[in-house]
PyMOL Python script that loads the backbone (N, CA, C, O; Angstrom):
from pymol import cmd

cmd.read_pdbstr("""\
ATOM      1  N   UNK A   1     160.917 144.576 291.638  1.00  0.00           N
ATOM      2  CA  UNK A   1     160.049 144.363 290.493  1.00  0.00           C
ATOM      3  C   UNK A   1     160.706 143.369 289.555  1.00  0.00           C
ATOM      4  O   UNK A   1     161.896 143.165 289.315  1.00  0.00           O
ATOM      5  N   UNK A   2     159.772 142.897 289.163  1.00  0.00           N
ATOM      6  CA  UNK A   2     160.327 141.766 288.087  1.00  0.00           C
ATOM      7  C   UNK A   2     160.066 141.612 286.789  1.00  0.00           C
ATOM      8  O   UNK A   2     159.016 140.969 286.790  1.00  0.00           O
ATOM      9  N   UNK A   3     160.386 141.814 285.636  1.00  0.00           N
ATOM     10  CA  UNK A   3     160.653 141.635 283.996  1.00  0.00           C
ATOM     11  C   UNK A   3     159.594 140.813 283.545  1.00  0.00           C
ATOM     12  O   UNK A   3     160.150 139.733 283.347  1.00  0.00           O
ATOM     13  N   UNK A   4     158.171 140.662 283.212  1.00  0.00           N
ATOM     14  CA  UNK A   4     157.746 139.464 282.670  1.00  0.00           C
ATOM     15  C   UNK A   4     157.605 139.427 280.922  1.00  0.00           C
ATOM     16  O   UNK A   4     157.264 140.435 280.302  1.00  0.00           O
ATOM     17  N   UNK A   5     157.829 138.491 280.438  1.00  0.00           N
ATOM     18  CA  UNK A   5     157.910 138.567 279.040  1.00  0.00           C
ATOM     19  C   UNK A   5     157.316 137.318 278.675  1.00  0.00           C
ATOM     20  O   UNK A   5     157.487 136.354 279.422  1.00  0.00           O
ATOM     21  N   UNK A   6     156.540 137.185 277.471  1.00  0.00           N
ATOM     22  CA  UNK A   6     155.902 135.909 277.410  1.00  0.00           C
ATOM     23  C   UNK A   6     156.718 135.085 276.189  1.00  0.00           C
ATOM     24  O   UNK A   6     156.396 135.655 275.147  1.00  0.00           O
ATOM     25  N   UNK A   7     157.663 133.953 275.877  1.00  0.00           N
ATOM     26  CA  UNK A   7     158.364 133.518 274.971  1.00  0.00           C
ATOM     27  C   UNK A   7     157.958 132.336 274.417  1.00  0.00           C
ATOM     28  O   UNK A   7     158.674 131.625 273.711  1.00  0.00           O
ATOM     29  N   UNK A   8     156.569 132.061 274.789  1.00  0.00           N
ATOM     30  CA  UNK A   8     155.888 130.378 273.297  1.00  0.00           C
ATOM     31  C   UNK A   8     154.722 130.938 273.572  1.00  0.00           C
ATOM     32  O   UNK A   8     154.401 131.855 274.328  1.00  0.00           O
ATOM     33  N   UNK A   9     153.966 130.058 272.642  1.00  0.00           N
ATOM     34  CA  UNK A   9     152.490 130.324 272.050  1.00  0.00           C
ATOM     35  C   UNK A   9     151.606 130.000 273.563  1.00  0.00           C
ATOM     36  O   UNK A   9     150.613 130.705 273.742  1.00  0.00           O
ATOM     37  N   UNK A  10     151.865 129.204 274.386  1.00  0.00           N
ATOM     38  CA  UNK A  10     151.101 128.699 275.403  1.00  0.00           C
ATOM     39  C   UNK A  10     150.977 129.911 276.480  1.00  0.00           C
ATOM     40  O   UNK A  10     150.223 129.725 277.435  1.00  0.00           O
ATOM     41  N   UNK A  11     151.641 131.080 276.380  1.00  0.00           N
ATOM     42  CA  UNK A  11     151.734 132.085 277.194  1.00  0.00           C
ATOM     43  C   UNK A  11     151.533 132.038 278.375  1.00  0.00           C
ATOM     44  O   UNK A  11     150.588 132.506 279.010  1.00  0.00           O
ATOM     45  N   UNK A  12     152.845 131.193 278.891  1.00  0.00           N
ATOM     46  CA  UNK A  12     153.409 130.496 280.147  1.00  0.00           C
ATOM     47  C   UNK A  12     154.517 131.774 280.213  1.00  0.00           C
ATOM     48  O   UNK A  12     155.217 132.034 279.234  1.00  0.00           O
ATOM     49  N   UNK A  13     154.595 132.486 281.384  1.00  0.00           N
ATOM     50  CA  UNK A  13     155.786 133.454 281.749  1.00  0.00           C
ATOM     51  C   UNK A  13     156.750 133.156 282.208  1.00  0.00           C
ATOM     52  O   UNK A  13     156.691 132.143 282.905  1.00  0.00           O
ATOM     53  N   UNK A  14     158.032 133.805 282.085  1.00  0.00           N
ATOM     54  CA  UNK A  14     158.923 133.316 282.821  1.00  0.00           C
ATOM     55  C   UNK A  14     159.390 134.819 283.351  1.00  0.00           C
ATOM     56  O   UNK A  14     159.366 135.822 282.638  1.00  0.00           O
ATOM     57  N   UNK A  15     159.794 134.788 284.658  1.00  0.00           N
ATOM     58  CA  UNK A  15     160.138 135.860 285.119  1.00  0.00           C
ATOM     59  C   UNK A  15     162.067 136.148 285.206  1.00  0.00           C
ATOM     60  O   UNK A  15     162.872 135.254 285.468  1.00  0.00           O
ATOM     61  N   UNK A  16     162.367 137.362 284.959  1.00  0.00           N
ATOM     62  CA  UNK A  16     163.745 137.680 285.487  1.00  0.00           C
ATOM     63  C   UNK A  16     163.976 138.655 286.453  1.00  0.00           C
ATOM     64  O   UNK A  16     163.171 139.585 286.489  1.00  0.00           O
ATOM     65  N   UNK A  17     165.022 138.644 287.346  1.00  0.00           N
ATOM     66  CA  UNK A  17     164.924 139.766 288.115  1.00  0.00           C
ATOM     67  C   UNK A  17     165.355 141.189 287.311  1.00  0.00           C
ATOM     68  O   UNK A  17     165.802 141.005 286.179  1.00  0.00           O
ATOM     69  N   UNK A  18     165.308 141.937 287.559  1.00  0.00           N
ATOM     70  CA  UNK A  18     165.010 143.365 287.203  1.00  0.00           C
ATOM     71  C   UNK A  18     165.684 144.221 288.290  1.00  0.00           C
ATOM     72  O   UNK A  18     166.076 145.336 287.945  1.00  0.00           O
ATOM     73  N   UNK A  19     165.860 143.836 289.538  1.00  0.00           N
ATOM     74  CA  UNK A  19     166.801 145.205 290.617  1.00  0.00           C
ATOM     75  C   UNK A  19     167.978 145.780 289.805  1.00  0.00           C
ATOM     76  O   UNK A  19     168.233 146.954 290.072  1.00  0.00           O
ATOM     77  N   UNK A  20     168.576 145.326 289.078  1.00  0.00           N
ATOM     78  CA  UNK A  20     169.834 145.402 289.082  1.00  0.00           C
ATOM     79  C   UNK A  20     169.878 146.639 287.730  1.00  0.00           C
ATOM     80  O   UNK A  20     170.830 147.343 287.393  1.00  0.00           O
ATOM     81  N   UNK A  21     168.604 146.582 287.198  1.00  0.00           N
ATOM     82  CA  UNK A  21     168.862 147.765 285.577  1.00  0.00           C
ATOM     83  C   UNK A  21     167.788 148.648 285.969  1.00  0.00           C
ATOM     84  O   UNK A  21     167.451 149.352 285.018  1.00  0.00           O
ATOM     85  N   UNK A  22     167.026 148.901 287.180  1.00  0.00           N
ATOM     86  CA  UNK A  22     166.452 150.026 287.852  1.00  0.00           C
ATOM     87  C   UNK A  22     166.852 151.299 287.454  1.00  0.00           C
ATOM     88  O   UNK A  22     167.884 151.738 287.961  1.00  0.00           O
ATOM     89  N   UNK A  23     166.264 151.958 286.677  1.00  0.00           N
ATOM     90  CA  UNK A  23     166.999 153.583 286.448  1.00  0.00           C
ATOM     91  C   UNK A  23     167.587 153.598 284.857  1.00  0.00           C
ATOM     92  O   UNK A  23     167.533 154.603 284.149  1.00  0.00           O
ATOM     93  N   UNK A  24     168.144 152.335 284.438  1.00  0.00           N
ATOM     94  CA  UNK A  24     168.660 151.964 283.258  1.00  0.00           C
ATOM     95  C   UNK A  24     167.519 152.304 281.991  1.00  0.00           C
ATOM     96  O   UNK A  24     167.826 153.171 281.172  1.00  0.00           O
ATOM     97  N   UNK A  25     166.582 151.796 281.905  1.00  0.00           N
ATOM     98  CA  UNK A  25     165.351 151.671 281.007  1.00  0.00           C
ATOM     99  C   UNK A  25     164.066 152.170 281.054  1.00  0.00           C
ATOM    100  O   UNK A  25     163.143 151.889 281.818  1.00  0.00           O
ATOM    101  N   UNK A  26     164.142 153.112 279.940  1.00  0.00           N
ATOM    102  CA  UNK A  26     162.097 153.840 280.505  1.00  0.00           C
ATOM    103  C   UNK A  26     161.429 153.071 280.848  1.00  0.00           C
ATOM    104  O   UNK A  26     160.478 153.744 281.247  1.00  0.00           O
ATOM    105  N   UNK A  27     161.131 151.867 281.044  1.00  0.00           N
ATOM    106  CA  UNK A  27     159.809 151.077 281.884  1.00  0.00           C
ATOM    107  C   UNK A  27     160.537 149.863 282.051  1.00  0.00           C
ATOM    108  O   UNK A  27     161.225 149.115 281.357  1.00  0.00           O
ATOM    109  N   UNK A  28     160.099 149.948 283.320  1.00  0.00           N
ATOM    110  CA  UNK A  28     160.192 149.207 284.882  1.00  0.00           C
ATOM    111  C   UNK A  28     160.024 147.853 284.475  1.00  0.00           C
ATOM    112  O   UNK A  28     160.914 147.072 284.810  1.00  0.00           O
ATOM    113  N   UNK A  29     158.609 147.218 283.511  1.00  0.00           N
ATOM    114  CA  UNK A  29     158.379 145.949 283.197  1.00  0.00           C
ATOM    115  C   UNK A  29     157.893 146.036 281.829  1.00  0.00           C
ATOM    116  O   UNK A  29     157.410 147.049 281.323  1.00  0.00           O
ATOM    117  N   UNK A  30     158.088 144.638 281.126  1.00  0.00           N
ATOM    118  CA  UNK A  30     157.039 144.571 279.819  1.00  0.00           C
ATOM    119  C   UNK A  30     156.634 143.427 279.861  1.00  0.00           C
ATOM    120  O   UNK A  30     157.330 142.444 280.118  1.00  0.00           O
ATOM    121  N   UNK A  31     155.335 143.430 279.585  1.00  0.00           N
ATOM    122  CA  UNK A  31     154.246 142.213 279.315  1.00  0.00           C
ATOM    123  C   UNK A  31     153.788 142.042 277.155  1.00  0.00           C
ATOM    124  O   UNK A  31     153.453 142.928 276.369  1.00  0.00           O
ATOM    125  N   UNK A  32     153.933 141.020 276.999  1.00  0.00           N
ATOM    126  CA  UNK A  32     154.347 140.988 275.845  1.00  0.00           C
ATOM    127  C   UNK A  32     153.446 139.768 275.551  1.00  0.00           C
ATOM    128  O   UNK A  32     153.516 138.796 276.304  1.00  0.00           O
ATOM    129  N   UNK A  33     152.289 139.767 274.106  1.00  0.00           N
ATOM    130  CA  UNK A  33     151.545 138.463 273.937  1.00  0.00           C
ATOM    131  C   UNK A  33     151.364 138.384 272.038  1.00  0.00           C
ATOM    132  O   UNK A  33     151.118 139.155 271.111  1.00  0.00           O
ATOM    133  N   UNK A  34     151.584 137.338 272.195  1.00  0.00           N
ATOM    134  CA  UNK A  34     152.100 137.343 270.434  1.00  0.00           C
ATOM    135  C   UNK A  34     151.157 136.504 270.193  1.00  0.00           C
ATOM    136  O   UNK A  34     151.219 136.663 268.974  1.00  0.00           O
ATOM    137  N   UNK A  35     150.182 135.603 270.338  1.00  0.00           N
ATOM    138  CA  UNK A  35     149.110 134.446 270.221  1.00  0.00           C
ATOM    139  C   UNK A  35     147.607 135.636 269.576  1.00  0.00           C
ATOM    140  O   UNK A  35     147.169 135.891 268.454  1.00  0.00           O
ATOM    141  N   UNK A  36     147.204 136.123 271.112  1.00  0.00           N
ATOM    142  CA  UNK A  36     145.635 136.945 270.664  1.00  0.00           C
ATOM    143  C   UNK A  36     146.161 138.489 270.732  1.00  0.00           C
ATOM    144  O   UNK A  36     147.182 138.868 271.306  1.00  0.00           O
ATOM    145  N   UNK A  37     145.142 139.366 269.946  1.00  0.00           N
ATOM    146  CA  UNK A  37     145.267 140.512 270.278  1.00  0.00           C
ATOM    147  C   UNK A  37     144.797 140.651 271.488  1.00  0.00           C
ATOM    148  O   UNK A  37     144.253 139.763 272.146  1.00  0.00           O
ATOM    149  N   UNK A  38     145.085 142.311 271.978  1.00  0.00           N
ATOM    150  CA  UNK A  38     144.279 142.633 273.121  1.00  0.00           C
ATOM    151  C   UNK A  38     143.952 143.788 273.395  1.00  0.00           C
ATOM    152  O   UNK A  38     144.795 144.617 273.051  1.00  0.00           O
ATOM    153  N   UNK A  39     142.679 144.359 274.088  1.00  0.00           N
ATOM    154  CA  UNK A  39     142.153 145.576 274.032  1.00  0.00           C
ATOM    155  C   UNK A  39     143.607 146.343 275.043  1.00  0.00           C
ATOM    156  O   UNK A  39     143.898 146.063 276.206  1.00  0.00           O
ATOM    157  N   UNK A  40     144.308 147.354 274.115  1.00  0.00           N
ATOM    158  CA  UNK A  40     145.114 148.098 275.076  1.00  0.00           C
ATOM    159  C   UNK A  40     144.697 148.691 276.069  1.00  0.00           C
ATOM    160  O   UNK A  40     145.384 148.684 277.090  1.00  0.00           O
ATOM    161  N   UNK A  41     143.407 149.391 276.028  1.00  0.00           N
ATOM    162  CA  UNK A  41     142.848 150.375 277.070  1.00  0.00           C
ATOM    163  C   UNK A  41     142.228 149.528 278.346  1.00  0.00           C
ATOM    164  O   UNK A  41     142.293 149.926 279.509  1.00  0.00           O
ATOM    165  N   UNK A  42     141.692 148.447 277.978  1.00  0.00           N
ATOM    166  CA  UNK A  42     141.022 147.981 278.838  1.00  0.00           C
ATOM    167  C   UNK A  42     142.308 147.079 279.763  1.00  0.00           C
ATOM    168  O   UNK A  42     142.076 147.068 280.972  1.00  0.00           O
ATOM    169  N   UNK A  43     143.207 146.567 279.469  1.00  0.00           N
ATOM    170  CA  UNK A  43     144.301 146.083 279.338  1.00  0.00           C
ATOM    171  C   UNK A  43     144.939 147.113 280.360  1.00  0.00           C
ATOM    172  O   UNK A  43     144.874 146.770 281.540  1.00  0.00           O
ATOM    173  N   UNK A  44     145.454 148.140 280.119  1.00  0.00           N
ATOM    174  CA  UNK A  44     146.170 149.501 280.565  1.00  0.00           C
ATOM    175  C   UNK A  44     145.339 149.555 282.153  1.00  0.00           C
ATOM    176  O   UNK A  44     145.877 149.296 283.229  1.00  0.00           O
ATOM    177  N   UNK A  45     143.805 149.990 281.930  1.00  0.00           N
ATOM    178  CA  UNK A  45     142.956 149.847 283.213  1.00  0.00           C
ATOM    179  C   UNK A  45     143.076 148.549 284.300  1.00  0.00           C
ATOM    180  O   UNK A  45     143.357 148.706 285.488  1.00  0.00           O
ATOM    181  N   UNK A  46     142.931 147.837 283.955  1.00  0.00           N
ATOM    182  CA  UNK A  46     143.380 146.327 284.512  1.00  0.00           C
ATOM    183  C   UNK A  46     144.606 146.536 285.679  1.00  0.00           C
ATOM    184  O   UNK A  46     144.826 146.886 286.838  1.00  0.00           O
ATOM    185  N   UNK A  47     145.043 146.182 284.788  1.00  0.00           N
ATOM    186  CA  UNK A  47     146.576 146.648 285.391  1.00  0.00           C
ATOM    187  C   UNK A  47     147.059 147.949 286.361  1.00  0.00           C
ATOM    188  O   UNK A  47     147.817 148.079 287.322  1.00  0.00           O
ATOM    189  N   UNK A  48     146.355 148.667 285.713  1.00  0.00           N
ATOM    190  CA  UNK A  48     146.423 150.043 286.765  1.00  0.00           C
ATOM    191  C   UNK A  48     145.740 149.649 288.051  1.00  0.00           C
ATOM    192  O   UNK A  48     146.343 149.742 289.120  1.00  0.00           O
ATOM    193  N   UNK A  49     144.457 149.198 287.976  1.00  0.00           N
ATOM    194  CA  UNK A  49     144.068 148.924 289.354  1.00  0.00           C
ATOM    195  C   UNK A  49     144.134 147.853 290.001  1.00  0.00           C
ATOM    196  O   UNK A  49     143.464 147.717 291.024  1.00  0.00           O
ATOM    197  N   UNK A  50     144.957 146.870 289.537  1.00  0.00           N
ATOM    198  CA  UNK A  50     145.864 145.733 290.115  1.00  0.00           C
ATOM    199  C   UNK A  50     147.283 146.610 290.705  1.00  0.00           C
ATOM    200  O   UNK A  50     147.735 146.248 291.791  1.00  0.00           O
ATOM    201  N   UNK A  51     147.883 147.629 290.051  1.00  0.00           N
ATOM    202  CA  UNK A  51     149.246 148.005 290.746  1.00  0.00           C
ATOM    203  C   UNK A  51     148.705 148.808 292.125  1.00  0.00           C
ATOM    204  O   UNK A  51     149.107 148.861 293.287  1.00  0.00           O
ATOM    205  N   UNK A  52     147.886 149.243 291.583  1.00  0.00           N
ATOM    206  CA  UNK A  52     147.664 150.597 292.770  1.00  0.00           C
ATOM    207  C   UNK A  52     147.011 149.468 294.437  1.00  0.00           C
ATOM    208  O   UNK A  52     147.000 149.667 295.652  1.00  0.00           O
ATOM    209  N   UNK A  53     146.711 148.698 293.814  1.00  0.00           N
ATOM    210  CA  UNK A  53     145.962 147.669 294.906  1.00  0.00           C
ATOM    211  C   UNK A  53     146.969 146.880 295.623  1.00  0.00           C
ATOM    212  O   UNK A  53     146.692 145.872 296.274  1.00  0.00           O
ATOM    213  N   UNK A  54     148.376 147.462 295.457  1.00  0.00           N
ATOM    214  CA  UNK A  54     149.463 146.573 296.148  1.00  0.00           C
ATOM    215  C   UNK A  54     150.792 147.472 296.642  1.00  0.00           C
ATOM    216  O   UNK A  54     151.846 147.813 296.105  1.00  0.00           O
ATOM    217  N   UNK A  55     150.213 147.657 297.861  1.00  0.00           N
ATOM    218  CA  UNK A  55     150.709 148.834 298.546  1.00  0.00           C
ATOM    219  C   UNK A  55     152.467 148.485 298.480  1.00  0.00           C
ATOM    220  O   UNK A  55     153.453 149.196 298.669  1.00  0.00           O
ATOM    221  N   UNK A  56     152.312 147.212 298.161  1.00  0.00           N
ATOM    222  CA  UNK A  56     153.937 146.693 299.038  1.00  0.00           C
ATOM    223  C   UNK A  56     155.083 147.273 297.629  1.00  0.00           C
ATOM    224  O   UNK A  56     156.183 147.823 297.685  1.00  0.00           O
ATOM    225  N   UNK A  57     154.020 146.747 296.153  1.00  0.00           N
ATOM    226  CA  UNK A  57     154.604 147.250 295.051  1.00  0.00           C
ATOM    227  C   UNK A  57     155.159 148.682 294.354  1.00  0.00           C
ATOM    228  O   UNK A  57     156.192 149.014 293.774  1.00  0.00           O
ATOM    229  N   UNK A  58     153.931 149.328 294.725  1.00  0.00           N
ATOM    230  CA  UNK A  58     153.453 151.070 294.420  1.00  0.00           C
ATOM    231  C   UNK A  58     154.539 151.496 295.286  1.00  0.00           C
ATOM    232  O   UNK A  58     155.580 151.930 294.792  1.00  0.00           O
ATOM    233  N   UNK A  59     154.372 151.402 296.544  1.00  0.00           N
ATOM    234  CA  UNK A  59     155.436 152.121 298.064  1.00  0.00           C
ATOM    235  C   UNK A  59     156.728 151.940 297.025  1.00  0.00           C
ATOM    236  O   UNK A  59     157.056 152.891 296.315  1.00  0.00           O
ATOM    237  N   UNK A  60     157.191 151.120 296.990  1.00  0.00           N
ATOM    238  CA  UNK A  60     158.921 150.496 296.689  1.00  0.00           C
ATOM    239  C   UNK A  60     158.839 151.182 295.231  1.00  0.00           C
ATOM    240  O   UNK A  60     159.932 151.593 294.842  1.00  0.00           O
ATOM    241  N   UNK A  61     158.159 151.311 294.675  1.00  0.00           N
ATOM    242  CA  UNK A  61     158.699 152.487 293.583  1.00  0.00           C
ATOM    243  C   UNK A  61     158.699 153.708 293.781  1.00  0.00           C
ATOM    244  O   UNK A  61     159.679 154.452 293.820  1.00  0.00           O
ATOM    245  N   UNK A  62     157.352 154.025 293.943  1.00  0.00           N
ATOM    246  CA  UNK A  62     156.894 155.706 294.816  1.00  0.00           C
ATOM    247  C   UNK A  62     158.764 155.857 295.943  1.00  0.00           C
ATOM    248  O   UNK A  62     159.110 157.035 296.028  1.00  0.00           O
ATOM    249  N   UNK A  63     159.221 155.395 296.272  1.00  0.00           N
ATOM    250  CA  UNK A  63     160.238 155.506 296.794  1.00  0.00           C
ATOM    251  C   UNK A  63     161.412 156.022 295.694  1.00  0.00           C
ATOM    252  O   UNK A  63     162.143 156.996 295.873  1.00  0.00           O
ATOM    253  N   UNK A  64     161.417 155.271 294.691  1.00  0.00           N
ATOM    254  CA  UNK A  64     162.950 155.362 293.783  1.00  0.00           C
ATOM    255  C   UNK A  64     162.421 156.537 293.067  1.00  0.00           C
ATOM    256  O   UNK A  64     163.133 157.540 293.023  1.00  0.00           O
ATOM    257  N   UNK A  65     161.332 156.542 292.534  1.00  0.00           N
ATOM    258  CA  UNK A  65     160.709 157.384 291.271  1.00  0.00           C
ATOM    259  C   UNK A  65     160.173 158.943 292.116  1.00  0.00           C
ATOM    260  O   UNK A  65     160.154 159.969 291.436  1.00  0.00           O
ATOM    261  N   UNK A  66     159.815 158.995 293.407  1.00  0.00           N
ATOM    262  CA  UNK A  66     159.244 160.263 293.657  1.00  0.00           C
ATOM    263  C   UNK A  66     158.074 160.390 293.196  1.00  0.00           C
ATOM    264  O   UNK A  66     157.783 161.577 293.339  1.00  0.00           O
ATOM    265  N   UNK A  67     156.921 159.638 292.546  1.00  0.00           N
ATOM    266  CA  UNK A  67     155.791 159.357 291.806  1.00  0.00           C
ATOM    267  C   UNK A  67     155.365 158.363 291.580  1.00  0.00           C
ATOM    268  O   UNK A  67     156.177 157.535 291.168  1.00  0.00           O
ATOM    269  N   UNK A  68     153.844 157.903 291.728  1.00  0.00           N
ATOM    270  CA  UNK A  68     153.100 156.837 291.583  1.00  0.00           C
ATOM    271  C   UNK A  68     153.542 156.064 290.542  1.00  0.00           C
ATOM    272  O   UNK A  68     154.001 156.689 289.586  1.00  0.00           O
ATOM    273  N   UNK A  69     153.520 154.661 290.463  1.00  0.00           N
ATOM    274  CA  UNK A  69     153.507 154.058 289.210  1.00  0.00           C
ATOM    275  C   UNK A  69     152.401 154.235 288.311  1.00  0.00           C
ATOM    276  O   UNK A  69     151.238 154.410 288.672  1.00  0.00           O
ATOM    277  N   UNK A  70     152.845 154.177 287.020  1.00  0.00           N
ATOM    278  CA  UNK A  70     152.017 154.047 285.826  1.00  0.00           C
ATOM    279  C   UNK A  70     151.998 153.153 284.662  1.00  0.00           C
ATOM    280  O   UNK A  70     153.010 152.641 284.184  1.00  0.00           O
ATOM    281  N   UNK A  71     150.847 152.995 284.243  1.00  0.00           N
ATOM    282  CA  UNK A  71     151.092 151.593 283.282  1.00  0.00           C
ATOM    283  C   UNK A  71     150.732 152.582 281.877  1.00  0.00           C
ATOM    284  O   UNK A  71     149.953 153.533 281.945  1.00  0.00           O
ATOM    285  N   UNK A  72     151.236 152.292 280.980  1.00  0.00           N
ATOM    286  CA  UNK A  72     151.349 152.857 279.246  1.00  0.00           C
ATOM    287  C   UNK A  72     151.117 151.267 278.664  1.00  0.00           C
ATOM    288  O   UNK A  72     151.361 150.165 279.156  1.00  0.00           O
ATOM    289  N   UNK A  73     150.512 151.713 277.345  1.00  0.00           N
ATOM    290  CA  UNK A  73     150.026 150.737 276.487  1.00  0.00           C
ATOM    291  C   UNK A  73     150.727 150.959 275.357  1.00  0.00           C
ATOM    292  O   UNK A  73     150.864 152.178 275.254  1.00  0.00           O
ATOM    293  N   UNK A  74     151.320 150.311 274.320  1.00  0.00           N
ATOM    294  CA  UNK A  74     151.951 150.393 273.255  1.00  0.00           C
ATOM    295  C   UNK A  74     151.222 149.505 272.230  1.00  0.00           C
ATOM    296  O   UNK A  74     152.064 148.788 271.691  1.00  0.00           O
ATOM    297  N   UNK A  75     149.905 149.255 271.719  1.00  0.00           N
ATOM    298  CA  UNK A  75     149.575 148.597 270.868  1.00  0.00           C
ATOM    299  C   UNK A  75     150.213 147.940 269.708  1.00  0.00           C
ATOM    300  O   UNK A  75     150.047 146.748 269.448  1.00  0.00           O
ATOM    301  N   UNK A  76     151.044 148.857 268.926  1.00  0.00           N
ATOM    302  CA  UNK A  76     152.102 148.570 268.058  1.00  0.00           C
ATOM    303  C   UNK A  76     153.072 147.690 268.273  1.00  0.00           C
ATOM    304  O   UNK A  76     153.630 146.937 267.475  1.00  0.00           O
ATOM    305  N   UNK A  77     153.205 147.819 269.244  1.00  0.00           N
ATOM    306  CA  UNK A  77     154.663 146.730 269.877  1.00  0.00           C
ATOM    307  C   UNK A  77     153.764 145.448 270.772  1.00  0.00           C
ATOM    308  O   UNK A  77     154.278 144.485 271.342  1.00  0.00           O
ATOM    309  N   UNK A  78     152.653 145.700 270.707  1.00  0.00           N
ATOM    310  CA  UNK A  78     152.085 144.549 271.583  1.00  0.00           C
ATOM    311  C   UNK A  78     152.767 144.258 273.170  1.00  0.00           C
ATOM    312  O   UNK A  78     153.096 143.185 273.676  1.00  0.00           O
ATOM    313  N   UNK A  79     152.829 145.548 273.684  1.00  0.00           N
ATOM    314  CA  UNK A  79     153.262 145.333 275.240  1.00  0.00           C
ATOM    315  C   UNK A  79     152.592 146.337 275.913  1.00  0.00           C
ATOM    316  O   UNK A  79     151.796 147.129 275.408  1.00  0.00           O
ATOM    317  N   UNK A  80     153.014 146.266 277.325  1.00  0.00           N
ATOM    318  CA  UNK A  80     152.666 147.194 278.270  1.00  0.00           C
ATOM    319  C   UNK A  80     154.227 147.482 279.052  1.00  0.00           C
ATOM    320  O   UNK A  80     155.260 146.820 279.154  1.00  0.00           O
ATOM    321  N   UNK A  81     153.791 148.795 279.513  1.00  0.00           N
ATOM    322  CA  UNK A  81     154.998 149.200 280.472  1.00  0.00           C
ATOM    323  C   UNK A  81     154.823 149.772 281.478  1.00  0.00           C
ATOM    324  O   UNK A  81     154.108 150.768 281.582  1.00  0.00           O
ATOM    325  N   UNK A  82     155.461 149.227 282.409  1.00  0.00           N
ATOM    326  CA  UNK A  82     155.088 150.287 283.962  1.00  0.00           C
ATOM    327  C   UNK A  82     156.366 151.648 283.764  1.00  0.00           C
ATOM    328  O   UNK A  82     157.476 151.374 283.309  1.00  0.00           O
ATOM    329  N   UNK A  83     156.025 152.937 284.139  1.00  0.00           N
ATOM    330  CA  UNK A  83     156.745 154.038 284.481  1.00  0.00           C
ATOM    331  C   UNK A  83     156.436 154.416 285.491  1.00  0.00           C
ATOM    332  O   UNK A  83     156.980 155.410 285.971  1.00  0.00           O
TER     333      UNK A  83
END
""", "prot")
cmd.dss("prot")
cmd.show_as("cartoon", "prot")
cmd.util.cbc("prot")
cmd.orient("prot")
C-alpha cells in the first residue's frame, strides 16, 4: 500500500511507499485536499467500493490485519483513512 497525500493547489499526488511503517500508524493511507471541500460520506462510499473491488489490495491486508479493509472519514482534518 502506498501513502497518498496531496501537497499544491493543482492536486497532483505524489506517492510514498508505506511497507516499511505497516503496524506503526492507525491508518494504512491518507488522502488529503486543501483547494475544494468534499462530501465525507459520499467520499467514504466511493472509496469503499473502489477498495473492496480490488481483490489484489483487500487480500494483502485481510492478510496482515485479520479483517477487511475500511475507509473512515475525518471531515475536520480534511482526510480519509484506510483501517
Amino acid at each position: 500500500m502506498e501513502l497518498i497525500t496531496n501537497r499544491n493547489v493543482h492536486q497532483e499526488y505524489q506517492l510514498s511507499k508505506f511497507d516499511s511503517k505497516m503496524g506503526v500508524w492507525p491508518y494504512y493511507g491518507v488522502i488529503s485536499w486543501y483547494k475544494h471541500p468534499i462530501d465525507s460520506q459520499r467520499l467514504k462510499i466511493a472509496i469503499q467500493q473502489i477498495v473492496d473491488s480490488v481483490p489484489i489490495l483487500a487480500g494483502r491486508l485481510v492478510k496482515k490485519l485479520f479483517s477487511p479493509l475500511k475507509v473512515v472519514c475525518h471531515p475536520q482534518k480534511s482526510g480519509v483513512g484506510f483501517i
